[in-house]
C-alpha positions in Angstrom: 0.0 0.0 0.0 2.4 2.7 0.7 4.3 1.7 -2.8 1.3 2.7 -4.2 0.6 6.2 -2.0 4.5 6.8 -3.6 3.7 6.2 -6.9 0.9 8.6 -7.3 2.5 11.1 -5.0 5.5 11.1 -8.1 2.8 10.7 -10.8 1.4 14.1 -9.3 4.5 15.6 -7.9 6.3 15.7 -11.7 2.9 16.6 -13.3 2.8 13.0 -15.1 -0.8 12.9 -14.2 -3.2 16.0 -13.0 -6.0 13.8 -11.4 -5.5 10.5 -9.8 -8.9 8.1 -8.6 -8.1 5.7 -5.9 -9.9 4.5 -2.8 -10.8 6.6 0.6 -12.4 6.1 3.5 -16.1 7.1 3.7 -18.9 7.4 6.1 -19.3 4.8 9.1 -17.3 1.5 7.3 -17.4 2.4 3.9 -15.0 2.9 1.3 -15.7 5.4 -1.3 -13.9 7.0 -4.3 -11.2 9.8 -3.7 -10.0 12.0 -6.5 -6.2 13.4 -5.5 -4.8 15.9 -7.0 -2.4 17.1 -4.7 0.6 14.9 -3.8 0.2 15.1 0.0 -3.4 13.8 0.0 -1.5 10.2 -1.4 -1.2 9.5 2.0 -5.3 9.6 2.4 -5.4 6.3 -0.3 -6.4 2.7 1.2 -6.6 -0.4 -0.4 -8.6 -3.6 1.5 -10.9 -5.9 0.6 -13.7 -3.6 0.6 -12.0 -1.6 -2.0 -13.7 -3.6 -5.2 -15.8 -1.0 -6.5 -15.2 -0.4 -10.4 -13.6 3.1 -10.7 -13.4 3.0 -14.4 -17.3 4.4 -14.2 -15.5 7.7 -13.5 -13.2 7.9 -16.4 -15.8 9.3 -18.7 -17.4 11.7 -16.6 -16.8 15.4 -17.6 -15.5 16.7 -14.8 -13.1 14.0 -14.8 -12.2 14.9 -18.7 -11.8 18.2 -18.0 -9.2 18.0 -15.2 -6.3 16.6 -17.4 -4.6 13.2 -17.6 -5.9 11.0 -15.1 -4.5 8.6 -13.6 -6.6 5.8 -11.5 -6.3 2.8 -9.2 -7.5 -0.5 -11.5 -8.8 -4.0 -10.3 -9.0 -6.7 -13.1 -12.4 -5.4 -14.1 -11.6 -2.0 -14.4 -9.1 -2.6 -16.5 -11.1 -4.6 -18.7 -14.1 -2.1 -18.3 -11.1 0.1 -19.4 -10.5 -1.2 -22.3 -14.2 -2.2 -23.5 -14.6 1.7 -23.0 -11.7 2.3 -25.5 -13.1 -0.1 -28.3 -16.1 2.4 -28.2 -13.7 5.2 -29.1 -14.5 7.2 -25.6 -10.7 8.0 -25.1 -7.5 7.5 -26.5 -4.3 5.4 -26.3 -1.6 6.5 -23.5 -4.2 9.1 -22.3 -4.8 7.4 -18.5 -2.8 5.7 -16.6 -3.7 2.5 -14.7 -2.1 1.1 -11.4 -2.7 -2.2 -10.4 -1.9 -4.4 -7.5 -1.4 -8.3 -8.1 -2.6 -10.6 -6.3 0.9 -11.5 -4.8 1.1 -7.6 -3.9 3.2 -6.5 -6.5 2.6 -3.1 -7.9 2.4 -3.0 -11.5 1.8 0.2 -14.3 -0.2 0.3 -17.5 0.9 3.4 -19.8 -0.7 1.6 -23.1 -3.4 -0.1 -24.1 -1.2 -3.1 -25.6 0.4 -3.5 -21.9 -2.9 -3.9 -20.4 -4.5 -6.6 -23.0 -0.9 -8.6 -22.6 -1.5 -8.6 -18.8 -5.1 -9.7 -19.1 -4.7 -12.6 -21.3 -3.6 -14.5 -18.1 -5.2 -12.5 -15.5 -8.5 -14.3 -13.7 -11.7 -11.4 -14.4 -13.9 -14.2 -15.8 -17.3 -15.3 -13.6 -16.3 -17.4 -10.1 -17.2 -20.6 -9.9 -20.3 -19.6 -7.5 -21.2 -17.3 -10.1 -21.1 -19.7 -12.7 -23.1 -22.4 -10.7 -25.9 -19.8 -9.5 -25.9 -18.8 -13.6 -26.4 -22.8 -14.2 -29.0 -23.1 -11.7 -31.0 -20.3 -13.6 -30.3 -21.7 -16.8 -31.9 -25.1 -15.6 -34.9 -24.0 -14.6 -38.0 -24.2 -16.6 -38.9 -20.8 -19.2 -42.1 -20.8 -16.4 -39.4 -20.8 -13.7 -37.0 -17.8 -15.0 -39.9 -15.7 -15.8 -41.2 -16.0 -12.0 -37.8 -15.6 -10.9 -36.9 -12.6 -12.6 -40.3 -11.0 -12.2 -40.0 -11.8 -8.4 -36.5 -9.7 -8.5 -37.6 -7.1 -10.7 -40.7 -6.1 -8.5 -38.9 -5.0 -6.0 -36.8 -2.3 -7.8 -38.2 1.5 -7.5 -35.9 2.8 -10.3 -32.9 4.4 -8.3 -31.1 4.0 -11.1 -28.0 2.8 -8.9 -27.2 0.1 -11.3 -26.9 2.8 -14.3 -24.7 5.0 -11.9 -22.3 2.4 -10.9 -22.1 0.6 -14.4 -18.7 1.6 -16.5 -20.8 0.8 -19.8 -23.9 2.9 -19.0 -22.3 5.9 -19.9 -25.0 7.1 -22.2 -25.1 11.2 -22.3 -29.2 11.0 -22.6 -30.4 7.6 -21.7 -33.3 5.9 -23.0 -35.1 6.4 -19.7 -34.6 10.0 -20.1 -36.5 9.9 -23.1 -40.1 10.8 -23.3 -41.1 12.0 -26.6 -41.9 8.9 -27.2 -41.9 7.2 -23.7 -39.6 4.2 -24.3 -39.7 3.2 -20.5 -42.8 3.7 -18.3 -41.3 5.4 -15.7 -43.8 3.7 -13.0 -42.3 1.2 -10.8 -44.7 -1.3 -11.6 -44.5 -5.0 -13.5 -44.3 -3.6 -17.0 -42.1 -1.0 -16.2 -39.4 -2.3 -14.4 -39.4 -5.4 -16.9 -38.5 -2.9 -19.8 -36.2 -0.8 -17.7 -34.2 -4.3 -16.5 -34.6 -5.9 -20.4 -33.4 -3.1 -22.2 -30.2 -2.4 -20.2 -29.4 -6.1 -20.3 -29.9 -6.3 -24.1 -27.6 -3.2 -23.9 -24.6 -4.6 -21.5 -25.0 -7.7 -24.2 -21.1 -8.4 -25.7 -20.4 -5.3 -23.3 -20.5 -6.5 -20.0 -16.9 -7.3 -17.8 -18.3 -9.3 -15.1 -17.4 -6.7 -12.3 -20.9 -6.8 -10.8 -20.9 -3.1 -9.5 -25.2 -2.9 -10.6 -25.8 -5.5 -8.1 -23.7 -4.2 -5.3 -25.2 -0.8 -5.8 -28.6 -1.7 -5.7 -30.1 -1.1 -2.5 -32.8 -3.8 -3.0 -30.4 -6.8 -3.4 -31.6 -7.5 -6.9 -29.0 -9.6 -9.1 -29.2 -8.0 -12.0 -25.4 -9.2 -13.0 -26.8 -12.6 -13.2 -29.2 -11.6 -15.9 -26.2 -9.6 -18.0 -23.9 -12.7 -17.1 -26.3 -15.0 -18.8 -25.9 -12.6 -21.9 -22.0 -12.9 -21.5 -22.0 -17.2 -21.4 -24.3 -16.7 -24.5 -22.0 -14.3 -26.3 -18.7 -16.5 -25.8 -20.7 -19.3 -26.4 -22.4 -18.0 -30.1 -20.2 -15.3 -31.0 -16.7 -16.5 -29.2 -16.7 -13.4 -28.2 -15.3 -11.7 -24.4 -15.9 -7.7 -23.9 -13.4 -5.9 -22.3 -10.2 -8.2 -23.5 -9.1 -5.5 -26.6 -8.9 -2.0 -27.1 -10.1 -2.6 -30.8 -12.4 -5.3 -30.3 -15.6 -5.1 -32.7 -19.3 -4.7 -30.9 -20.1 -8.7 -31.0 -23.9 -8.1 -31.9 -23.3 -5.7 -34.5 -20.4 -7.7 -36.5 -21.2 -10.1 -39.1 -18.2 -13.3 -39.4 -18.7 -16.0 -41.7 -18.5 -18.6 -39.1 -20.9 -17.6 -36.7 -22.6 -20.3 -35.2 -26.5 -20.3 -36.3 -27.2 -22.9 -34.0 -29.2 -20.4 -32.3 -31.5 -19.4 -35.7 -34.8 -20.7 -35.2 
């Protein structure tokens, strides 16, 4: 930890970076995000266990833009939230820098896209094994089953919008619930309307998605709604081969046309 409170002090101190994004202490026992931008206030950084929330949501904020190269703290996810956010053209190479601690504590930092793809072709972001068992269980219950399920969860959201704040890939300047000329989403918390609300991100996070999981820790009702996008993930690798987040000039998989796509799925 205090390698890394050194290394942004420097990054600051010789003006390599103007903003840096780590993790602070918040109210009671939370962590929150803390944006540095003088070199003393390194010293206010921690890093624990707790500190797992996706920072990469802030990289295209304008605030953020506007305060000059930023430099932020990175877990797997956010690097490959990172660099799903850089195949959709929203910043450009060498213009943030990523720090990242291993797993075995050893500091490590990304200048360039191509550093950061060559680290996460071995790195471990994909779905835990609980995750992947909880995504089977859903996938073997009956169409009757999911729908109840799902319906279930959905009824208790009130449309917060938590899950759109803390998502790295809802970064939509107007989104579609913004939108009422025509009404897209009912913006009633009722059946219908959290249904579309929960569909249309989903369909929206689909060959996007990195698996951090930041919408369900944000919502305040305990809904899973990463389950539902990391169905949409297994289908993507599975039809499309296909991970989001892995290259900085990956192609959209649902808007790309390859000659051996599976059809499998065609009805």
């Amino acid at each position: 930890m205090n390698e890394l409170r050194k290394r942004v002090a420097e990054l600051l101190q010789d003006k390599t970076i103007d903003l840096f994004i780590g993790y602070g202490k918040g109210s009671a026992d939370r962590v929150r995000a803390l944006f540095i931008t003088d070199p003393a206030e390194a010293e206010k950084l921690i890093f624990d266990e707790k500190c797992n929330q996706n920072l990469a949501v802030y990289l295209l904020k304008d605030e953020v833009k506007r305060a000059g190269k930023v430099g932020f703290y990175a877990t797997g996810y956010a690097l490959r939230a990172m660099m799903q956010q850089a195949s959709e053209h929203q910043f450009k190479d060498g213009s943030i820098i990523a720090l990242h601690v291993t797993a075995d504590n050893q500091l490590m930092e990304f200048r360039d896209f191509k550093s950061i793809e060559d680290y996460l072709e071995n790195a471990d972001t994909g779905l835990t094994s609980e995750e992947r068992e909880t995504v089977a269980r859903i996938r073997a219950m009956s169409k009757q089953e999911r729908w109840d399920f799902w319906m279930n969860e959905f009824g208790k959201c009130f449309k917060c919008y938590a899950c759109r704040a803390a998502c790295p890939l809802c970064y939509c300047h107007r989104c579609t619930t913004d939108c009422n000329q025509p009404q897209w989403i009912p913006v009633a918390s009722h059946d219908s309307g959290n249904l579309n609300w929960h569909l249309m991100r989903a369909m929206h996070l689909s060959g996007r998605c990195v698996n951090c999981g930041d919408c369900a820790k944000a919502c305040p009702m305990d809904i899973p709604l990463n389950l539902l996008t990391y169905c949409l993930v297994d289908d993507i690798q599975k039809d499309f081969d296909f991970v989001a987040g892995m290259k900085s000039d990956a192609l959209y998989a649902l808007s790309t046309f390859k000659p051996n796509d599976k059809e499998e799925f065609i009805l």
